[in-house]
C-alpha positions in Angstrom: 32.4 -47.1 -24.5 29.1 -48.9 -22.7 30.2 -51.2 -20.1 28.5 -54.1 -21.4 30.3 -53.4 -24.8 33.9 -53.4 -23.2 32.9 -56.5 -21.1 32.5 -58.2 -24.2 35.5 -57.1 -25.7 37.4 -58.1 -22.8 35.4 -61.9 -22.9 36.3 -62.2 -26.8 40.2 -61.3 -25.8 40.2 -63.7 -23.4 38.6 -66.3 -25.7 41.3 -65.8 -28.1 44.0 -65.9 -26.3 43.2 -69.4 -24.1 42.2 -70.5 -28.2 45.4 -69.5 -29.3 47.4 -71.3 -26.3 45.7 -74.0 -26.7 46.8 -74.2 -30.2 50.3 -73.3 -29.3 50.8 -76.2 -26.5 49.0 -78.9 -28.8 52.1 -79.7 -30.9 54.0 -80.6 -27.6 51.2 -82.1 -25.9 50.7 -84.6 -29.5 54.8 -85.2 -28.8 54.3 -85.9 -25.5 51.1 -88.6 -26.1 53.7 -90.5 -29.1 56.0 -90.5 -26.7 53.9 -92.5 -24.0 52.0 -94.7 -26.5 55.4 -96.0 -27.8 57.1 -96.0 -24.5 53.8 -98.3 -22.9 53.7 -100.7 -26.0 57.5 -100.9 -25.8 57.6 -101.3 -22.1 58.0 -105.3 -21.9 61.3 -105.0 -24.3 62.8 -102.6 -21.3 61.4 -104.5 -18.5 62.7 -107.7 -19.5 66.4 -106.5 -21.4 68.3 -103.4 -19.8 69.0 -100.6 -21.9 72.5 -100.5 -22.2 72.4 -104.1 -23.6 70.0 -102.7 -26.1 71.8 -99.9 -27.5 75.4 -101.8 -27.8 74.0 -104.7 -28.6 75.0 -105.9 -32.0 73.1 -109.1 -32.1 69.5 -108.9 -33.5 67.6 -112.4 -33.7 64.1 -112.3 -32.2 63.9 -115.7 -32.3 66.1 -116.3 -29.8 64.9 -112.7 -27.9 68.4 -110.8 -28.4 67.4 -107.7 -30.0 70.8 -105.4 -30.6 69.8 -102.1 -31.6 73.6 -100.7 -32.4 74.0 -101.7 -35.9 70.6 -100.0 -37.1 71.9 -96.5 -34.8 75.1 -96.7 -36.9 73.4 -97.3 -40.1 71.0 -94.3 -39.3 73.6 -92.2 -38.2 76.2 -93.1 -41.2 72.9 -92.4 -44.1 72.2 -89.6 -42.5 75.7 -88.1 -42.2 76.9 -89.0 -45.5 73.9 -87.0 -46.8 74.3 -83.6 -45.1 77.8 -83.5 -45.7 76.7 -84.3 -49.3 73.8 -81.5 -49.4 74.8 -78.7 -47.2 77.5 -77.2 -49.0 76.4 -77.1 -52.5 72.6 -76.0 -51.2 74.2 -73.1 -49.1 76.3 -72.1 -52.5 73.1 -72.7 -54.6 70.9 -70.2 -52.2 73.8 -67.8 -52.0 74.0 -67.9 -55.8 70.0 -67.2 -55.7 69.5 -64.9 -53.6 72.4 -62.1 -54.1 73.7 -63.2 -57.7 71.1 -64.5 -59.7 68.6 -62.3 -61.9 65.3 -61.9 -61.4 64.2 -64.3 -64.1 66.7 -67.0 -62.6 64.8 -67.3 -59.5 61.5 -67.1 -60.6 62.7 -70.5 -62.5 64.5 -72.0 -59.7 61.5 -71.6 -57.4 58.5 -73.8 -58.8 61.5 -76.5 -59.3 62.6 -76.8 -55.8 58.7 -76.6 -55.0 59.2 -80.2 -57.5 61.4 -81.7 -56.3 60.0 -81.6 -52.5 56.8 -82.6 -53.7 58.0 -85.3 -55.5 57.0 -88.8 -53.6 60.3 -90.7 -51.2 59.3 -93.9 -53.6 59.8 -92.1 -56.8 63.4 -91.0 -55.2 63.9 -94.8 -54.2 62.9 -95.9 -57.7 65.4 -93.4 -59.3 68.1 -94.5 -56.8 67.7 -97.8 -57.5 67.7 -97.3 -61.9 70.5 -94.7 -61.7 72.5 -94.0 -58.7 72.9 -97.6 -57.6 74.4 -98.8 -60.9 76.8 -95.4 -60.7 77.9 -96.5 -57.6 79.1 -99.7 -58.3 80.3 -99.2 -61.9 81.9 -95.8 -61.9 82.1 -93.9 -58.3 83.1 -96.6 -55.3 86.1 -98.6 -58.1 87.3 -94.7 -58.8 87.6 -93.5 -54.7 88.5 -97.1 -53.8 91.3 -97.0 -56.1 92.6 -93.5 -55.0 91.5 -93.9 -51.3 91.2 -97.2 -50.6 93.9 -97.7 -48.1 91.9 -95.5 -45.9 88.9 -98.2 -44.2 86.5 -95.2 -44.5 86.4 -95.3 -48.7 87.2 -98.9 -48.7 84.9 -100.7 -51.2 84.1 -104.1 -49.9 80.5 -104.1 -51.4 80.4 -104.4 -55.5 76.6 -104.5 -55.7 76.4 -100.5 -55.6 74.1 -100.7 -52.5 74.8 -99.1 -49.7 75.3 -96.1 -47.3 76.9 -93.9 -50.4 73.9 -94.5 -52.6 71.3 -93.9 -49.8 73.3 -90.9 -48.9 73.5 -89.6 -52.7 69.4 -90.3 -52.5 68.7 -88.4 -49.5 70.6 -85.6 -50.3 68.6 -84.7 -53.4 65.9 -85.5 -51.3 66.8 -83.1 -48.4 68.4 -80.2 -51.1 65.3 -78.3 -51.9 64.3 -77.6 -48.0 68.2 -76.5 -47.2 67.8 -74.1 -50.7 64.5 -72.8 -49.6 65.0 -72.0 -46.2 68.3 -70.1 -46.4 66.8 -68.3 -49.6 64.5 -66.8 -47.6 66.3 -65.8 -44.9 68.7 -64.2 -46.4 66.5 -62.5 -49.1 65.1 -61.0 -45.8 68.0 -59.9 -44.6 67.7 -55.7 -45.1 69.0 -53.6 -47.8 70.8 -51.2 -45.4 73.0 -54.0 -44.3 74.3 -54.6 -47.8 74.6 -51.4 -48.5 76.5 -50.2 -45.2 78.9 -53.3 -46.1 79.3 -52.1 -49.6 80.1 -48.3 -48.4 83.1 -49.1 -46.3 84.8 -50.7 -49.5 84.2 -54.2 -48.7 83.7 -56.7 -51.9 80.6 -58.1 -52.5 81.6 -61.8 -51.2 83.0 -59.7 -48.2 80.0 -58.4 -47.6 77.7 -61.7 -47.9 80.5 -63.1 -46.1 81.0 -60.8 -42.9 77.4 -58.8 -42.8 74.8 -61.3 -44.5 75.8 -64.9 -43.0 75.9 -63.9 -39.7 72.3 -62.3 -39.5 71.1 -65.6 -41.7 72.9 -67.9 -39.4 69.6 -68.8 -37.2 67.5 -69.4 -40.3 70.6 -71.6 -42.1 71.3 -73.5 -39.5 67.5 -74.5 -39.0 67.3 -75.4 -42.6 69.7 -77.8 -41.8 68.3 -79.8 -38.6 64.9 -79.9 -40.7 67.1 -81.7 -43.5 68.6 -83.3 -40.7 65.2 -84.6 -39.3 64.1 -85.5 -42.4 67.2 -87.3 -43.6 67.2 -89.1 -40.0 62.9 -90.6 -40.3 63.6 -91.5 -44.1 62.3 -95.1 -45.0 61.1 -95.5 -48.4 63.8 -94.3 -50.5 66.7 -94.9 -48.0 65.5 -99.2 -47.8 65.2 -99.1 -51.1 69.2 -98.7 -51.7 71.1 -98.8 -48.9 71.3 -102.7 -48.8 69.3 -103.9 -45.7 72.3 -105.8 -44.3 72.4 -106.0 -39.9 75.8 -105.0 -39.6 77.9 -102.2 -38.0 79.0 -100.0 -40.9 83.2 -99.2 -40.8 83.4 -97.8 -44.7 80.5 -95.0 -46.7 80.4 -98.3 -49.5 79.3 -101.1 -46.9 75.6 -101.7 -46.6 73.5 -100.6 -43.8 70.2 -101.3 -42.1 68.7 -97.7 -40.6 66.2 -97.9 -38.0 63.2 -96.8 -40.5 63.5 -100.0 -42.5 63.5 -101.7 -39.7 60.7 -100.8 -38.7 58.6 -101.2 -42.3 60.2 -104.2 -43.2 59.1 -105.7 -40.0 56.4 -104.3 -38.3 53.0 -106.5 -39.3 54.9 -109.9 -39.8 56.0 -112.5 -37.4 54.1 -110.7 -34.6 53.6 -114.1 -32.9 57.7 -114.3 -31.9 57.4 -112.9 -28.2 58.7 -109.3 -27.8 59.2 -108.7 -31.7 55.9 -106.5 -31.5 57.6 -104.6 -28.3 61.4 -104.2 -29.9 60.2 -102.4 -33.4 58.0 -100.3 -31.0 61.1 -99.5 -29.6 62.8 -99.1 -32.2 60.4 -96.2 -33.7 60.9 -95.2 -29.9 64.7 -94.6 -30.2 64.3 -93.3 -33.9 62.2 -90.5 -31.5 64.1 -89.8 -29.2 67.2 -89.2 -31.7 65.5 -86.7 -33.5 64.5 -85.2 -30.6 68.1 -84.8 -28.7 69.7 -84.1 -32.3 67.1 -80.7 -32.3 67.7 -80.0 -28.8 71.8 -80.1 -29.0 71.1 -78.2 -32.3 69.6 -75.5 -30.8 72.1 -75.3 -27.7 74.8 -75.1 -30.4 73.0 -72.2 -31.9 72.2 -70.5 -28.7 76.3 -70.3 -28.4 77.2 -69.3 -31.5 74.7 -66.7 -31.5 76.3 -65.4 -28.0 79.4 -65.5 -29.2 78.8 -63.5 -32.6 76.6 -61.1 -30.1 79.8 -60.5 -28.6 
């Protein structure tokens, strides 16, 4: 090969790779940049109110420049809980079904409607919450559990409008359901043969097998199916204000309304800027929704790390 020719090779190479880090870096370097736009615009809320009062506050009246961020964490967290413990276990059943029961023809239907149904638009989900699961909740679901649990103060129903945590929980786990499906489809339809097989050959059943020799190599792939339902689930506004009641309160039952951070946020942001530090708090607020997601994907993956090390063992 001429010099000049493998000196160009070598220059195209190198072009490709710096390209390609560049690329790679971007996504952390745009995180970073949110990150410091919020934190700067934000800055005069922290300067002036410390952040422990912020995030135990319970108080929220701009007005008066006490802005209590607590009950709009709680509501957040309570949605968002209610609506993986909701979705994950019938999604995991509904992928195993799919990808080691179902026939061919099955799954060649199931796919273009979980495509749907995360295509379809957060309003349309809020919409449907509000014409049918709102009116289920208060009519039929929260009389039924608070008659059988309500001497528990988690399934106590204090809230007979049907809006609230359950019905923003119900929402956003049909919401959340075709990404949990999809994802741990595909992992575990990639999972090889020879594992199946080598299960099979030693006499174990076939649940024993998906069980003991499938889950374990699909772990990784399941569990981040769930953080990005999580994530999702957690930066929801549409849908979730349009049911879950909009009330600033600290939630204590799954029937009591909530006010999530997201709401916050779009039912504020743009109106009554003039009130000092209202323009710096929702700021903050969107800066705190941030930061949530991003510890809540960081302890995820620490989690993983150990369960992986311990199955490795």
């Amino acid at each position: 090969m001429r010099p000049a020719s493998l000196i160009r090779r070598r220059r195209v190479d190198w072009l490709a790779e710096r390209s390609l880090f560049v690329l790679a870096v971007f996504p952390l370097a745009l995180v970073i940049l949110i990150i410091l736009a919020l934190g700067i615009r934000a800055w005069p809320l922290f300067h002036d109110h410390s952040l422990w009062e912020l995030l135990t506050g319970t108080n929220w009246n701009p007005q008066q420049g006490q802005f209590g961020f607590f009950p709009f964490i709680m509501g957040t967290f309570w949605v968002t809980a209610v609506a993986l413990l909701l979705a994950v276990p019938p999604c995991l059943l509904t992928a195993i079904y799919l990808a080691e029961y179902a026939q061919a023809a099955t799954r060649r239907l199931a796919q273009p409607l979980l495509d749907l149904l995360a295509a379809i638009p957060s309003v349309v989900y809020g919409v449907w919450g509000l014409l049918a699961v709102v009116p289920w909740v208060q009519k039929s679901l929260a009389p039924a559990i608070d008659h059988w649990l309500g001497f528990i103060p988690l399934f106590a129903n204090h809230n007979p409008t049907g809006y609230g945590i359950m019905s923003g929980g119900i929402v956003l786990a049909v919401m959340v359901a075709p990404f949990i499906i999809a994802i741990t489809f595909e992992v575990m339809h990639s999972v090889p043969a020879g594992v199946r097989e080598a299960s099979l050959a030693v006499g174990a059943t076939r649940w024993q097998t998906i069980y003991y020799a499938v889950m374990p190599h699909c772990l990784p792939g399941i569990m981040a199916g769930v953080v990005l339902a999580a994530s999702r689930a957690l930066g929801e506004t549409m849908a979730v204000m349009m049911v879950v009641g909009n009330v600033i309160q600290t939630p204590t039952s799954i029937f009591d309304t909530a006010y999530p951070l997201p709401a916050l946020i779009a039912n504020n942001y743009g109106e009554m800027m003039s009130i000092p530090m209202y323009d710096a708090a929702l700021l903050g607020a969107a800066l705190l929704l941030l930061v949530i997601v991003l510890i809540f994907n960081a302890l995820a993956a620490l989690a993983l790390r150990r369960v992986m090390a311990r199955l490795a063992v």
